[in-house]
C-alpha positions as CSV (number, residue, x, y, z in Angstrom):
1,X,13.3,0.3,-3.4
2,X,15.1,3.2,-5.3
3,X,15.1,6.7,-5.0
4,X,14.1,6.4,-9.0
5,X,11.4,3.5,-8.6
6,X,9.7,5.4,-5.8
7,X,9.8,9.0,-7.7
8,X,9.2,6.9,-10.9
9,X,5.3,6.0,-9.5
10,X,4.6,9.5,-8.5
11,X,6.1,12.0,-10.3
12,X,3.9,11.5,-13.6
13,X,2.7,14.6,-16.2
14,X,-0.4,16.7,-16.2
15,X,-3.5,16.6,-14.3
16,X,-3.1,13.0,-13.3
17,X,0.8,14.0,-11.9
18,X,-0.6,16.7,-10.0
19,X,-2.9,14.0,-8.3
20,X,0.0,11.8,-7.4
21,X,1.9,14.1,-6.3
22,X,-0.6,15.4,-3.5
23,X,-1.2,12.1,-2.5
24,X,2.6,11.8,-2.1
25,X,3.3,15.0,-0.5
26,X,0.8,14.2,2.5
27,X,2.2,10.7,2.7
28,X,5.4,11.2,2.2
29,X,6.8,8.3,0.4
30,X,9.3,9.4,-1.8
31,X,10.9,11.3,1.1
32,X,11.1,8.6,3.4
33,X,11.7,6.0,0.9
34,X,14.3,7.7,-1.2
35,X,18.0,6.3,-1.5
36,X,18.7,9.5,0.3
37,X,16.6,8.1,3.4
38,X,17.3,4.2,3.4
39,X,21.3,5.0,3.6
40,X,20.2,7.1,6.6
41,X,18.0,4.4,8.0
42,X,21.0,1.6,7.3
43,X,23.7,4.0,8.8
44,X,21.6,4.2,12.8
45,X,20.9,0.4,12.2
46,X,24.5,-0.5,12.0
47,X,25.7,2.2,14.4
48,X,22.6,1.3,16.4
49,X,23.8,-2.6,16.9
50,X,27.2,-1.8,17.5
51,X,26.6,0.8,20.3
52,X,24.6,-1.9,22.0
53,X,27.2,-4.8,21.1
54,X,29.8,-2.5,22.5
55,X,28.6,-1.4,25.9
56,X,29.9,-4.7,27.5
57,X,32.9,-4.5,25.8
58,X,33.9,-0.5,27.5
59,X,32.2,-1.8,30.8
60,X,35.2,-4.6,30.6
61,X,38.2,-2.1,30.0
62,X,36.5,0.0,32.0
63,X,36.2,-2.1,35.0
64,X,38.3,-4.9,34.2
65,X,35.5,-7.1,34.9
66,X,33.7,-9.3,32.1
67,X,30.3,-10.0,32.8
68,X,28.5,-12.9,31.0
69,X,25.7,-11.3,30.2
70,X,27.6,-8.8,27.9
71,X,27.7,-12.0,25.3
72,X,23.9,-11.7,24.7
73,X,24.0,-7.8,24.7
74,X,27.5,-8.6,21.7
75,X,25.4,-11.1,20.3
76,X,22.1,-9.2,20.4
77,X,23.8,-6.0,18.9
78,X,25.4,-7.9,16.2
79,X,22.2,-9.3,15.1
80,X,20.0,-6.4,15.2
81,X,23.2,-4.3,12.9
82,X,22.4,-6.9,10.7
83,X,19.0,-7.5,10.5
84,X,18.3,-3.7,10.3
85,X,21.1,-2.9,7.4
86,X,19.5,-5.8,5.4
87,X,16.0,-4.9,6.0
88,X,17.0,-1.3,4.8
89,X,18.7,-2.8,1.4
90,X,15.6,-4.7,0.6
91,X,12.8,-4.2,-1.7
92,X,10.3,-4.9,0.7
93,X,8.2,-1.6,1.4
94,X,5.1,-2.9,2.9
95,X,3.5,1.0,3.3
96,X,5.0,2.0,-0.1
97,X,4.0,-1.0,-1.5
98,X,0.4,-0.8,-0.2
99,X,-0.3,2.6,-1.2
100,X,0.6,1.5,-4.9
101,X,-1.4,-1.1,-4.9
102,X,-4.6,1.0,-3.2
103,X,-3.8,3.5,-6.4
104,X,-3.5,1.1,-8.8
105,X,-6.8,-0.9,-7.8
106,X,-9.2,1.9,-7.1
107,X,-7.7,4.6,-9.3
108,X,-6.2,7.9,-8.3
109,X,-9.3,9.7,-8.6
110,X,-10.8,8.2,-6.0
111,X,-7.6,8.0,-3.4
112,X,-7.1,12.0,-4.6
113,X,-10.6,13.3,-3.9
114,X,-11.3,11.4,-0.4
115,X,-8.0,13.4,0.5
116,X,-8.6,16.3,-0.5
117,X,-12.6,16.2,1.3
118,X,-11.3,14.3,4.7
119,X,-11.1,16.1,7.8
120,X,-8.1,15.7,10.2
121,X,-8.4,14.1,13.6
122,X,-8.4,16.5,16.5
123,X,-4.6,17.1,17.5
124,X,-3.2,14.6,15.0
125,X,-1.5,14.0,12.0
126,X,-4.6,11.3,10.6
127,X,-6.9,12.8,7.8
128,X,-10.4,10.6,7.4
129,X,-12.3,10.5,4.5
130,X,-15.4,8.4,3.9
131,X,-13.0,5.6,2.7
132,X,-9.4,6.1,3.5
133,X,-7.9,6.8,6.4
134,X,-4.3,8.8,5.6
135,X,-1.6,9.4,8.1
136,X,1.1,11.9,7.0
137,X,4.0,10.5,6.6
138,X,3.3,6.9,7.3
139,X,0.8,5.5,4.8
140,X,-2.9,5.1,4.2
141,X,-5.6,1.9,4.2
142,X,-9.3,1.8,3.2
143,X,-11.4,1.9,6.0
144,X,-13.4,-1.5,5.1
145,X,-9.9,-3.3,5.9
146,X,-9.4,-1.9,9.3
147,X,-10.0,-5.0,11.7
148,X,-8.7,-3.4,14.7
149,X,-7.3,-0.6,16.4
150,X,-5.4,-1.1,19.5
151,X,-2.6,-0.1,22.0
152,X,0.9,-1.5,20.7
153,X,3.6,-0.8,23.9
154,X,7.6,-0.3,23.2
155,X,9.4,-2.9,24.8
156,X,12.5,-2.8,26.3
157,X,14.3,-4.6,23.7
158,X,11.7,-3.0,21.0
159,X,14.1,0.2,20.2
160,X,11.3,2.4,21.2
161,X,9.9,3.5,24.8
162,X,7.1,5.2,22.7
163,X,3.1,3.9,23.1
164,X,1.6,3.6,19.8
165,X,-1.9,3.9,18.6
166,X,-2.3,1.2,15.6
167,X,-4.6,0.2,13.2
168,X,-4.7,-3.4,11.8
169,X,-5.2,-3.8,8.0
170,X,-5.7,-6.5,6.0
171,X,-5.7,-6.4,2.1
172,X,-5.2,-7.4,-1.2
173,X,-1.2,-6.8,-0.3
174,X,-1.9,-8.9,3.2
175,X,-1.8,-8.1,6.6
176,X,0.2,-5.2,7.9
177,X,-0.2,-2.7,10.9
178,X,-0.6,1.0,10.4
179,X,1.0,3.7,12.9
180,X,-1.9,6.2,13.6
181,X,-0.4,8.4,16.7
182,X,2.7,7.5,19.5
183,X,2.4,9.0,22.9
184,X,4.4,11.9,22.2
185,X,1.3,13.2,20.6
186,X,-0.8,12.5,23.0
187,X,-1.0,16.2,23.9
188,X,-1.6,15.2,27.9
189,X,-4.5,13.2,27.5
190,X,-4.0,9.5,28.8
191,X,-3.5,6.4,26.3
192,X,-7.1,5.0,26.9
193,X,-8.8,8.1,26.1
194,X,-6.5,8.6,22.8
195,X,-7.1,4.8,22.0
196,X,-11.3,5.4,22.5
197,X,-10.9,8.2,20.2
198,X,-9.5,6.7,17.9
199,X,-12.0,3.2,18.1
200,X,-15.0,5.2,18.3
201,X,-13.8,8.1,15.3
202,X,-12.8,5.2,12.8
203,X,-15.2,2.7,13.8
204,X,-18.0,4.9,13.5
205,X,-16.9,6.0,9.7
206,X,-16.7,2.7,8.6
207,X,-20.3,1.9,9.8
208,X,-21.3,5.2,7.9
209,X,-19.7,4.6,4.5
């Protein structure tokens, strides 16, 4: 997705521009999904993999001594410099390309004034309206197509040692998870009070609407 594409479904004229425009500024999409950003995102991909694929390699000269394992940790680099760099280059947006198609089936108006009367979530970055839920910076999903929120752990091999608070959506664009909060947000409190938050907040509103 280009800088210009992304920009181009936004940054429109008059009263209706000003709209998009809000709704992008508290998302974020043309920032994060500018060319700008995706060369960013490719360039800690690549160097990402290599660092990995490389650490067997200096443990070698190193030490003199080539461990077996270091294949999978070349091969396992390799892949993931790969994988990342291509999924970069591609088209496929799946937050960018939901919020378009929230704003092109229920109209701006609507997606502008739940905004603009939803409340934000005590000590987060999660604004709820009566039928959106928006996260700055990430994306946003009617409430009616939340089917879940849950816990999602990082892995080892997951690149992040972050716990995540998600939301499960499923749409007209599919099915897609949506980042709510990570653990570095959690302020002190423990996961499984954020996570009840969370449940009981978002769960109630959609009852409610």
């Amino acid at each position: 997705m280009s800088k210009n594409n992304v920009l181009g479904f936004f940054d429109r004229e008059g009263e209706e521009g000003r709209k998009y425009r809000t709704v992008d500024n508290m998302l974020k999409l043309s920032e994060n999904y500018s060319e700008n950003a995706l060369s960013g995102k490719r360039l800690y991909s690549v160097l990402g993999g290599i660092g990995i694929a490389l650490v067997p390699v200096l443990v070698w000269i190193i030490f003199q001594k080539f461990e077996p394992m270091g294949i999978i940790f070349i091969v396992f680099g390799i892949t993931a410099a790969v994988l990342g760099y291509k999924l970069q280059s591609s088209h496929y947006q799946p937050q960018l390309d939901r919020v378009k198609m929230l704003i092109a089936a229920d109209g701006i108006d609507a997606v502008y004034e739940d905004l603009l009367s939803a409340r934000c979530l005590e000590r987060s970055t999660v604004m709820l309206g009566s039928r959106y839920v928006f996260v700055e910076g990430v994306g946003m999903a009617r409430l009616k197509d939340i089917r879940e929120v849950y816990l999602k752990r990082g892995g080892r091999y997951s690149g992040s040692s972050h716990t995540e608070i998600k939301a499960d959506v499923i749409d007209e664009s599919g099915t897609c998870s949506l980042r709510l909060e990570r653990s570095d947000r959690f302020g002190g409190q423990s996961a499984g009070s954020r996570l009840s938050y969370y449940r009981d907040t978002i769960y109630q509103a959609k009852i409610i609407q």
